[in-house]
Structures are given as C-alpha cells and as structure tokens.
C-alpha positions, 0 to 999 in steps of 0.5 A: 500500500502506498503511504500519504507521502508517496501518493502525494509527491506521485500526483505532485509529478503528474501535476507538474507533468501535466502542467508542462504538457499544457505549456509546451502545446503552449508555445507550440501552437499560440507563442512559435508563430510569431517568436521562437527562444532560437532560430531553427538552425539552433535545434542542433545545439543541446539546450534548444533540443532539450528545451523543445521536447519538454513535452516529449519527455513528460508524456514518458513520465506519465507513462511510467506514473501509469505502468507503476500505478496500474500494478499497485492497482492490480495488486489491491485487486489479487490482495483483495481475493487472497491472490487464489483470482484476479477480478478481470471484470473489476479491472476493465471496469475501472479502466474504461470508467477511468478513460470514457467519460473524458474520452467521450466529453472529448470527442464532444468538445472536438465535434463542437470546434469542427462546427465553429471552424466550418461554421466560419470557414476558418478550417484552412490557413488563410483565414488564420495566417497572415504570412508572416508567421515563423511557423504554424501548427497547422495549415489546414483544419478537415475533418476525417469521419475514419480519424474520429470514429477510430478514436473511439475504438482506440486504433488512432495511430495503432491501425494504419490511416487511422490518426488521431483527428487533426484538432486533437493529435494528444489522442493517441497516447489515449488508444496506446493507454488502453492497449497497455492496459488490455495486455497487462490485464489479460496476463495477469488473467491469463495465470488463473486461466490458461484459455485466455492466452489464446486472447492475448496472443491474438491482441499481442499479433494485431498489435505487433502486425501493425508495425508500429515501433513507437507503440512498443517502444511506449510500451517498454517504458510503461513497462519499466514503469510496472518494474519500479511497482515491484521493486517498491512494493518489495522494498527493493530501493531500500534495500539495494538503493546502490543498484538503483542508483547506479542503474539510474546513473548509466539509464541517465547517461545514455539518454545525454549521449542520445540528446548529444548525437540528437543531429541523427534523425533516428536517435531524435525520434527514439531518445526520449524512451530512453529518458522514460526508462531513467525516470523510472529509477529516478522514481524509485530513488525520489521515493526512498529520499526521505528528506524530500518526502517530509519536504514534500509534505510541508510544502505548500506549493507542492500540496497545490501542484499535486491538487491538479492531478485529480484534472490532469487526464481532462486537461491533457484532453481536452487543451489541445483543442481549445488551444487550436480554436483560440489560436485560428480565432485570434492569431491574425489580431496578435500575430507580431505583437510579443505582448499580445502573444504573452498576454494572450498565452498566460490568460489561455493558460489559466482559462484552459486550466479553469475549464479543465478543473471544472469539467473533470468535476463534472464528467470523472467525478461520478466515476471516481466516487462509484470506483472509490465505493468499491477496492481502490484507493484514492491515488490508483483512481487517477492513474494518468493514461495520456499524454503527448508527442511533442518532437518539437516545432514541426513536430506532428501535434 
C-alpha cells in the first residue's frame, strides 16, 4: 500500500507533468508563430533540443506514473481475493470508467470546434495566417469521419490511416493507454486461466502486425514503469538503493549521449524512451529520499501542484483543442505583437486550466466516487493514461 507521502509527491509529478504538457502545446501552437527562444538552425545545439521536447519527455513520465500505478492497482485487486483470482471484470471496469467519460466529453468538445471552424470557414490557413508567421501548427483544419470514429475504438495511430483527428493529435497516447492496459490485464488473467492466452496472443499479433515501433517502444517504458511497482512494493530501493542508483546513473547517461548525437534523425525520434526508462529509477530513488518526502509534505506549493492531478487526464484532453480554436480565432489580431502573444498565452493558460478543473468535476467525478465505493484507493483512481508527442516545432501535434 502506498503511504500519504508517496501518493502525494506521485500526483505532485503528474501535476507538474501535466502542467508542462499544457505549456509546451503552449508555445507550440499560440507563442512559435510569431517568436521562437532560437532560430531553427539552433535545434542542433543541446539546450534548444532539450528545451523543445519538454513535452516529449513528460508524456514518458506519465507513462511510467501509469505502468507503476496500474500494478499497485492490480495488486489491491489479487490482495483483495487472497491472490487464489484476479477480478478481470473489476479491472476493465475501472479502466474504461477511468478513460470514457473524458474520452467521450472529448470527442464532444472536438465535434463542437469542427462546427465553429466550418461554421466560419476558418478550417484552412488563410483565414488564420497572415504570412508572416515563423511557423504554424497547422495549415489546414478537415475533418476525417475514419480519424474520429477510430478514436473511439482506440486504433488512432495503432491501425494504419487511422490518426488521431487533426484538432486533437494528444489522442493517441489515449488508444496506446488502453492497449497497455488490455495486455497487462489479460496476463495477469491469463495465470488463473490458461484459455485466455489464446486472447492475448491474438491482441499481442494485431498489435505487433501493425508495425508500429513507437507503440512498443511506449510500451517498454510503461513497462519499466510496472518494474519500479515491484521493486517498491518489495522494498527493493531500500534495500539495494546502490543498484538503483547506479542503474539510474548509466539509464541517465545514455539518454545525454542520445540528446548529444540528437543531429541523427533516428536517435531524435527514439531518445526520449530512453529518458522514460531513467525516470523510472529516478522514481524509485525520489521515493526512498526521505528528506524530500517530509519536504514534500510541508510544502505548500507542492500540496497545490499535486491538487491538479485529480484534472490532469481532462486537461491533457481536452487543451489541445481549445488551444487550436483560440489560436485560428485570434492569431491574425496578435500575430507580431510579443505582448499580445504573452498576454494572450498566460490568460489561455489559466482559462484552459479553469475549464479543465471544472469539467473533470463534472464528467470523472461520478466515476471516481462509484470506483472509490468499491477496492481502490484514492491515488490508483487517477492513474494518468495520456499524454503527448511533442518532437518539437514541426513536430506532428
């Protein structure tokens, strides 16, 4: 069982992460076009590199939290049947209670901006663009029948052609999440029952016939992510805290070489899964710190960072459309204006938050309480299950 302490700095993590989520789309989508912190012949250079993938990197951050959280999840349910079954139908349930109802608000909010970018003919760059523009998010705004369907599904970005709809690219972490979530489910099932092996050796064949290397290569981090779950429910940080450190160390180590060489389009594309599996050490080490977890506890400013977590899986679904909207519907007011733009930003920064807040009230609330009635502990009901793919200014949002 978690303790007080380790929930807190757990959703003081996915607080920030997601915080840092909202601001690099932040940058990207409303702050780029009209002035960038280096020139585009500067991505080279280390800290530019590593200052355009702040995104990128917190997106492996959730999926650790997610792999870790979902094995304590799991735990609670063997514990609570003797470890003699595993309650698979309390499992999914809690699952896609936890995805749906901001999935579906979601999918809404992406019908609703549609209708508005249609409704004012603002769905292609010459409405919102002015010319002068460094850079922009998106050049065209169309709406795919096969993306939006197959978000619902999650096979957005899992099935070839089938995307993510344009005005919500963050969505296909959410398709990875629930297939993370249906593999580890189905093993864990498939130890009191032989006969599901048949099942997930058919998801694990479509999975891996689509060929799609990134999804595994997520899936390795959450992986990673599960493992720091077990070691810390055996203590094993404590016991063997050089072992970690010096795994973090070379894990650490081998992400800066891959950021170094990040000239080399292959290694750019890959390094941050690297970094995933180092956090999920550093993890392991922040948890056994127990001067930071007594910090943690008495810091005011961490207690409201880790307060955003309870919104955090709404705010990541639901930002990058709003984000999209104002941007389509202000940016030639703005565009060149560097005061307008930071003002604009920061007051979209707050307002998104807000709304994500109040919407996370309404649509996971009553999941939460209903799940809460029943096995699990508050912290394991807002396991984080997306994020974002952020490689960048041209990065595909």
């Amino acid at each position: 069982m978690l303790k007080p302490d380790e929930s807190l700095l757990l959703d003081f993590l996915r607080g920030a992460s997601a915080f840092l989520v909202l601001v690099a789309h932040v940058q990207q989508i409303l702050i780029n076009p009209t002035w960038m912190p280096f020139s585009l012949s500067e991505r080279n250079d280390i800290f530019p590199f590593v200052y355009s993938q702040i995104g990128a990197l917190s997106v492996m951050i959730f999926f650790v939290l997610s792999g870790f959280l979902i094995t304590y999840s799991i735990d609670e349910n063997l514990k609570k049947n003797r470890y003699k079954e595993f309650n698979a139908t309390k499992y999914f349930k809690s699952r896609l209670r936890r995805l749906f109802p901001p999935l579906l608000f979601s999918q809404g909010l992406v019908l609703v901006a549609f209708g508005l970018l249609y409704f004012f003919d603002a769905n292609n760059s010459t409405f919102f663009a002015t010319g002068k523009e460094l850079y922009l998010a998106r050049s065209e705004l169309e709406f795919n029948i096969v993306d939006y369907l197959g978000s619902f599904f999650f096979l957005n970005t899992i099935i070839d052609d089938v995307n993510s709809p344009i005005v919500n690219g963050p969505l296909w972490s959410v398709a990875q999440e629930f297939w993370f979530y249906v593999i580890a489910g189905l093993l864990v099932l498939s130890f009191y029952n032989r006969n599901v092996l048949v099942v997930l050796a058919i998801v694990l064949v479509f999975l891996v016939s689509q060929g799609n290397v990134f999804f595994l290569y997520g899936f390795g981090v959450w992986l990673f992510g599960c493992l720091a779950a077990v070691l810390h429910m055996n203590k094993f940080h404590e016991r063997k805290t050089v072992v970690v450190m010096v795994m973090c160390f070379i894990t650490f180590f081998m992400w800066g070489v891959l950021v170094y060489l990040n000239e080399n389009s292959f290694i750019r594309g890959r390094h941050k899964f690297v970094f995933g599996v180092a956090f999920s050490f550093i993890l392991l080490l922040l948890l056994n710190n127990r001067y930071l977890m007594r910090g943690a506890t008495r810091s005011w400013l961490v207690k409201k960072i880790a307060g955003q977590a309870g919104f955090s899986y709404t705010l990541y679904l639901i930002h990058f459309p709003l984000l999209l909207l104002i941007w389509v519907f202000t940016n030639k007011y703005v565009q060149g204006d560097v005061l307008l733009v930071s003002s604009l930003a920061s007051v979209t920064v707050v307002l998104v938050m807000w709304v994500s807040a109040k919407a996370s009230g309404l649509i996971e609330g009553y999941a939460k309480r209903k799940a809460q009635q029943r096995y699990l502990p508050p912290i394991l009901l807002d396991t984080f299950s997306a994020s974002e793919n952020s490689n960048g200014v041209d990065a595909k949002l």
